[in-house]
N, C-alpha and C positions, 0 to 999 in steps of 0.2 A: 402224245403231246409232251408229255416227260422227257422222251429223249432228246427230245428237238432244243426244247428246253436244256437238256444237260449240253448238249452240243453246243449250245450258245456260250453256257457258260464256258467250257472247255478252250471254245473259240476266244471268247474274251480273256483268258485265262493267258491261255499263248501268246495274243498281243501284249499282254501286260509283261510278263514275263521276255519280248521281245524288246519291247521298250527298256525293259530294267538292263539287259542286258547289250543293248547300243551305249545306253548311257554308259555304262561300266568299260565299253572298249572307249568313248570320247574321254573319261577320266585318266585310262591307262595312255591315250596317244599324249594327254596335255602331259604327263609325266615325263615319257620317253620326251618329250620335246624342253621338260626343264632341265631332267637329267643332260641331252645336249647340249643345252644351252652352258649348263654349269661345267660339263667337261672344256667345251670351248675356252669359257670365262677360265680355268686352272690351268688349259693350258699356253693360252695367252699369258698369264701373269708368269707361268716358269719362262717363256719365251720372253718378258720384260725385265726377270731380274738382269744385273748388268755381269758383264762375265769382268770378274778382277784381271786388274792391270799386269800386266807383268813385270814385276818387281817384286825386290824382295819385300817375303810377307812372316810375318809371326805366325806362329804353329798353333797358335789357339785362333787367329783369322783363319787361317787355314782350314783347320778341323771344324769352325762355324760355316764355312763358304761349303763346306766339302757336307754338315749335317742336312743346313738348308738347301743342297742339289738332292739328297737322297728323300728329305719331306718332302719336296715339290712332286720328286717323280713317284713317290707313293699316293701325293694325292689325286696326282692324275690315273692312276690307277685304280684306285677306288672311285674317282668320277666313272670310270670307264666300265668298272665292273657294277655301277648304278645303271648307267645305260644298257649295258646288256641282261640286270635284273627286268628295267623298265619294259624292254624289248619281249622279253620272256611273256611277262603277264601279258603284254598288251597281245601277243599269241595265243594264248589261254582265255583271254575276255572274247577274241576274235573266235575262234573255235566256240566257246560256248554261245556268244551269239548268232554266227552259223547255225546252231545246236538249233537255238532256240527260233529262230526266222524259218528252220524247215519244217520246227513242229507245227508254226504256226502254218505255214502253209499247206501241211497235210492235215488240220483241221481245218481248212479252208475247203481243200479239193473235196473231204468228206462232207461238208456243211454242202458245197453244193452237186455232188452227187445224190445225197438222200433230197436235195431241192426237186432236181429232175426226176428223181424216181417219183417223186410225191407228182409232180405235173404228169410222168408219163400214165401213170395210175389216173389221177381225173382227166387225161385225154380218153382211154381206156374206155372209163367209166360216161363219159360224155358219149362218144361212140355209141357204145353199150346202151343207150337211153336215147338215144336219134335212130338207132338199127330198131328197135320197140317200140318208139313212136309212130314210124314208119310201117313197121307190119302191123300197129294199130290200123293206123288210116285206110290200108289196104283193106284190113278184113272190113273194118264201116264200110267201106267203098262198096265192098263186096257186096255186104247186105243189104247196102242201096237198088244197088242193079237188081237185083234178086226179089226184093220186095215191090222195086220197080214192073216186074214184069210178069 
């Protein structure tokens, strides 16, 4: 009864531990999906700023036109290298939920393997108790005839 018992828990255990670990890859996708989101959004705004006229320009417009092309594209690159953190984990949550959905499912397959052994045991045992019934009833039978005659 103990183990059946422990097996439950074990079982309950797994799903819990499955559940914790779905939720954790739905946390890392909503990421990967803001990290997108936000690459898109930086790289739209470089694609908005307006490209200078050509004309001539003063060398400090210049050197500001020329810092803010080198911020932009750095931000988009730290967008980009969020995305591909965000991607990472959400590989790592995915894997260990894998992990954890086949634990749970091989405390399943045990849960209902020892289920069947336990039925094939009182099919057995039912048998075993109709085959003894039966060669009861014979031997009375027996003694009927016998005392009968």
């Amino acid at each position: 009864m103990a183990r059946r018992d422990a097996l439950k828990s074990v079982l309950r255990l797994r799903k819990i531990r499955e559940q914790q670990a779905e939720a954790e890859v739905a946390e890392h996708r909503r990421k990967v999906e803001a990290a997108r989101a936000e690459l898109q959004r930086r790289r739209a705004a470089v694609e908005e700023q307006r490209a200078p006229e050509l004309q001539a320009m003063e060398a400090a417009r210049l050197r500001a036109l020329q810092l803010s092309g080198v911020r932009s594209v750095e931000m988009v690159e730290l967008a980009r290298e969020e995305v591909r953190k965000a991607v990472d984990e959400l590989d790592a949550a995915t894997q260990r939920w894998s992990s954890a959905s086949a634990g749970r499912k091989t405390a399943e397959r045990l849960s209902d393997r020892r289920r069947a052994d336990a039925a094939a045991v009182a099919l057995r045992a039912s048998h075993k108790s109709l085959d003894e019934l039966v060669m009861l009833l014979r031997a009375h039978r027996q003694q009927g005839e016998e005392a009968a005659e």
